[in-house]
C-alpha positions in Angstrom: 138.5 123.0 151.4 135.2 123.3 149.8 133.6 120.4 148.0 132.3 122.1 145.3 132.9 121.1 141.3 132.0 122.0 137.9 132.3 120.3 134.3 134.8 123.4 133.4 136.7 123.1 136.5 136.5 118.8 136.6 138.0 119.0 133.1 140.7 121.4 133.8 142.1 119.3 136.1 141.9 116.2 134.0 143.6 117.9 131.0 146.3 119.5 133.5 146.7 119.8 137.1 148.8 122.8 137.6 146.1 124.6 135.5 143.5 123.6 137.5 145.4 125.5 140.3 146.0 128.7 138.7 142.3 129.0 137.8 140.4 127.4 141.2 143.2 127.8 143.8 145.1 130.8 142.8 142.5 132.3 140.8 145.0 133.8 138.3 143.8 136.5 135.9 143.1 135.8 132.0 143.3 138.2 129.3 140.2 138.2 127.3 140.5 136.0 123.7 138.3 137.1 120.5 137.3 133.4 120.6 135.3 133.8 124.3 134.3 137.0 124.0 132.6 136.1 121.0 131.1 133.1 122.0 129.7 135.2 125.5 128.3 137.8 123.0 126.6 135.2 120.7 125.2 133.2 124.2 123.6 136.9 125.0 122.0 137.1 121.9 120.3 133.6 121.9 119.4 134.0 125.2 117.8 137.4 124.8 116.0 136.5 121.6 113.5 134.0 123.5 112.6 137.4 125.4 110.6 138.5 121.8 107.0 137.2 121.6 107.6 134.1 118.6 106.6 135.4 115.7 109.2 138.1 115.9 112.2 135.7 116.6 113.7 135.9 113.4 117.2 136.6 112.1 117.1 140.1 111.7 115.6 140.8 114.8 118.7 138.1 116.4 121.0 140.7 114.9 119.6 143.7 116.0 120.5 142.5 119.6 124.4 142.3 118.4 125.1 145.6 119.4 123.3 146.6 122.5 124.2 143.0 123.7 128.0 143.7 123.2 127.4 147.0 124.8 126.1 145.7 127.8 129.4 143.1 128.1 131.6 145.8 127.6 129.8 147.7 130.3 130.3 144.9 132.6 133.7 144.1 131.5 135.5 147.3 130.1 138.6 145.1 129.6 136.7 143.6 126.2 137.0 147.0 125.0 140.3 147.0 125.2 140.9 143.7 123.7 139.1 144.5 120.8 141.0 148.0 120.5 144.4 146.2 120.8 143.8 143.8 117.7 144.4 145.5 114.1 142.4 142.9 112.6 139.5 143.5 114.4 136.9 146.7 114.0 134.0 147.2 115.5 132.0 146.4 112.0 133.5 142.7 111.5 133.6 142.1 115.1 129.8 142.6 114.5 129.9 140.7 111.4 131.7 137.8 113.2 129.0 137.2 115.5 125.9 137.6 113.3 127.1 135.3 110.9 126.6 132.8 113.8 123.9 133.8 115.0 122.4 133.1 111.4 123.8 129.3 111.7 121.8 128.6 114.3 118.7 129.6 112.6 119.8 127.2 110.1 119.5 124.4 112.9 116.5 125.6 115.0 113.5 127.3 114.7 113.1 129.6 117.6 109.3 130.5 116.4 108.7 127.0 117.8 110.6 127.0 120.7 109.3 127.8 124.1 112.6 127.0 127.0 111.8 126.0 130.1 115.0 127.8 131.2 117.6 130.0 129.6 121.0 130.2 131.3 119.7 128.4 134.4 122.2 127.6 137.1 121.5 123.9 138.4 123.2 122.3 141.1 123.6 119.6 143.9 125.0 117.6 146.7 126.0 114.0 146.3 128.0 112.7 149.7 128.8 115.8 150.4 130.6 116.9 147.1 128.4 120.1 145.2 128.4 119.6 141.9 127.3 123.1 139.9 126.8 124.7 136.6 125.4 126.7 133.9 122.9 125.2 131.5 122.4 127.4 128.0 119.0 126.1 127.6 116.2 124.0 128.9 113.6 122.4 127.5 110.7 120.5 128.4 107.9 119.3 126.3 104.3 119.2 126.7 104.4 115.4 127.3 107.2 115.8 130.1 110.5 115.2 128.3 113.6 117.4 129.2 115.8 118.6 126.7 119.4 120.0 127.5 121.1 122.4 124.9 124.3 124.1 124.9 125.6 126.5 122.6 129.1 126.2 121.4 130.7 128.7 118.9 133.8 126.8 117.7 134.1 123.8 115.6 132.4 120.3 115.9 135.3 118.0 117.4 137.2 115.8 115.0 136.2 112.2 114.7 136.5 110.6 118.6 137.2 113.7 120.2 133.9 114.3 121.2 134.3 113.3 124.7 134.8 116.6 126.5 132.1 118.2 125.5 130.2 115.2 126.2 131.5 115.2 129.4 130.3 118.5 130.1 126.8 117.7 129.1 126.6 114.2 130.9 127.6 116.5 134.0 124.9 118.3 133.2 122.1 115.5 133.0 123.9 114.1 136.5 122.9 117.0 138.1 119.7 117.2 136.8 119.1 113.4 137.7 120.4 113.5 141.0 117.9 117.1 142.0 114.9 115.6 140.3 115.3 111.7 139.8 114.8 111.5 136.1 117.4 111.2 133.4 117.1 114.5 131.0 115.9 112.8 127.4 118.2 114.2 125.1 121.6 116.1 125.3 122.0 118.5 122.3 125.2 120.2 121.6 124.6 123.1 118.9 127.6 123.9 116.5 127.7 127.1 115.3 130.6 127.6 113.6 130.0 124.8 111.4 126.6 123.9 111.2 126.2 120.8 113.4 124.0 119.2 116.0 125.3 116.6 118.2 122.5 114.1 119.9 123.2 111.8 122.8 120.4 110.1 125.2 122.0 109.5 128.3 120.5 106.7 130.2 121.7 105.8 134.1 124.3 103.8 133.3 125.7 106.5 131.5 125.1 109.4 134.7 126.5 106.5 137.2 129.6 106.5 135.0 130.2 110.2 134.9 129.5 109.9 138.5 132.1 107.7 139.0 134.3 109.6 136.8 133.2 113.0 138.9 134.5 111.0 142.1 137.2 110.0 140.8 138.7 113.8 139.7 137.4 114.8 143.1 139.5 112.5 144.6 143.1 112.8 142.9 142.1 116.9 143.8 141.9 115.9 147.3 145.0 114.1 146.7 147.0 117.0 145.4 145.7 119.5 147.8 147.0 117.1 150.5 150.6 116.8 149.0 150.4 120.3 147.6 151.1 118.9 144.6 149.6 120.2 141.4 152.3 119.1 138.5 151.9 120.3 134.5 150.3 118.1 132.0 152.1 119.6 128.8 150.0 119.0 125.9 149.9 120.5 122.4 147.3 123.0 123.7 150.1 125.1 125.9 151.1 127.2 123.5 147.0 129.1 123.8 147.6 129.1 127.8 147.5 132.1 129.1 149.5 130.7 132.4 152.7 129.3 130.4 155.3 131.7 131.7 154.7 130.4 135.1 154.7 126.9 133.9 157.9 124.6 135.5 157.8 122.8 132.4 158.3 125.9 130.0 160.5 127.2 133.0 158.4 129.6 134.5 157.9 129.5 138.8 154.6 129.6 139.7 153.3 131.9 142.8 153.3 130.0 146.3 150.1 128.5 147.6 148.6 129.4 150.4 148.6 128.1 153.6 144.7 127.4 153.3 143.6 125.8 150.0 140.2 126.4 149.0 138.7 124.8 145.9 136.2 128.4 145.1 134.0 127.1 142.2 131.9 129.8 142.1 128.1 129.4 141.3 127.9 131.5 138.2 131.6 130.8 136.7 133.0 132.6 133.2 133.7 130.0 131.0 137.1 129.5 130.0 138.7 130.8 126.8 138.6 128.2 124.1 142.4 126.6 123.4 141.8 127.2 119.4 139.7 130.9 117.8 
């Protein structure tokens, strides 16, 4: 089994178990949702706009990308295409609209005329005791004066009122790894909102990253636990009804496919992020 582990793949297993082994283990296929293919095109553009010299990173020249960016996806993924196609209240002109009015929010909240990233989209990763721990940052920062600055993009809704944690999670995964490869705590974790206009803040400090480590460990081991029993059992929640895997959940009486002989935990370096529960 390979030690390997990401914020995406550490949460799915917290929130349910059997999940976890469709997605790592058995490495089920997804249909495509509006919701992540949206927030993949939007990524693309805010990625790709840092590529124009400053003066030209303005909101018009963030939509002008739309297209071409959403060309490129469906070159890579034809099965977008399709999705798109296969919904009557999508068209090509508000699927376009969709995403531009997002990509306007977040000129709303940032200046990219002012911003210089360290790193865009920058895979970070590494070994503590022998477990990898991996992912995929949107954007790095790092000031003049030395302080690091770690931003993700998110295209849905600001959590409710102390259900922040999972996205915090993800971002204090995020600082571990980059404590743990360069032995100082990032500065500032910054969530950016776009559907709904809001910045979320948090300075980590290392009692915070020893935590999550802890927590990290602590997932790792009630995986190595379930591999060992071959035991992966349904967490039923509210969210089942958006899962694509529910016909082969026990608990909604589906039969899930036999695992294999050989478990491997594949948490691949560059992973697709998984659909969001709620458009």
């Amino acid at each position: 089994m390979r030690a390997a582990l990401s914020p995406s793949r550490a949460a799915d297993f917290k929130q349910c178990p059997l999940k976890f082994r469709f997605r790592t283990i058995d490495r089920l296929e997804e249909a495509p949702s509006p919701a992540a293919a949206r927030g993949t095109l939007v990524h693309a553009v805010l990625e790709e706009i840092f590529d124009l010299p400053a003066a030209e990173r303005t909101p018009e020249a963030a939509r002008a990308l739309v297209p071409g960016q959403w060309a490129a996806l469906v070159a890579e993924r034809p099965e977008l295409a399709e999705m798109l196609a296969d919904d009557a209240s999508l068209s090509e002109q508000s699927w376009f609209l969709a995403a531009e009015k997002l990509v306007d929010r977040w000129f709303t909240l940032e200046d990219p005329s002012r911003l210089e990233p360290s790193q865009r989209e920058v895979k970070v990763e590494t070994e503590v005791d022998g477990l990898v721990l991996r992912g995929i940052i949107d954007r790095l920062d790092v000031a003049l004066t030395g302080e690091v600055r770690v931003v993700d993009y998110k295209t849905g809704r600001t959590p409710a009122a102390g259900f922040e944690g999972k996205a915090l999670f993800q971002m204090k995964f995020y600082g571990l790894v980059i404590w743990r490869r360069t032995g100082r705590v990032p500065d500032l974790l910054q969530l950016v909102y776009l559907k709904d206009g809001t910045v979320i803040r948090y300075v980590p400090d290392e009692a915070d990253l020893l935590a999550l480590e802890r927590n990290v460990r602590a997932v790792w081991s009630a995986i190595e636990q379930a591999v060992a029993a071959r035991d992966f059992r349904p967490n039923p929640t509210k969210l089942c009804g958006w899962c694509d895997f529910k016909p082969l959940c026990p608990a909604f009486g589906g039969t899930p496919p036999d695992l294999p002989e050989t478990i491997e935990i594949i948490t691949p370096e560059a992973e697709t992020p998984p659909s969001p529960a709620r458009p």
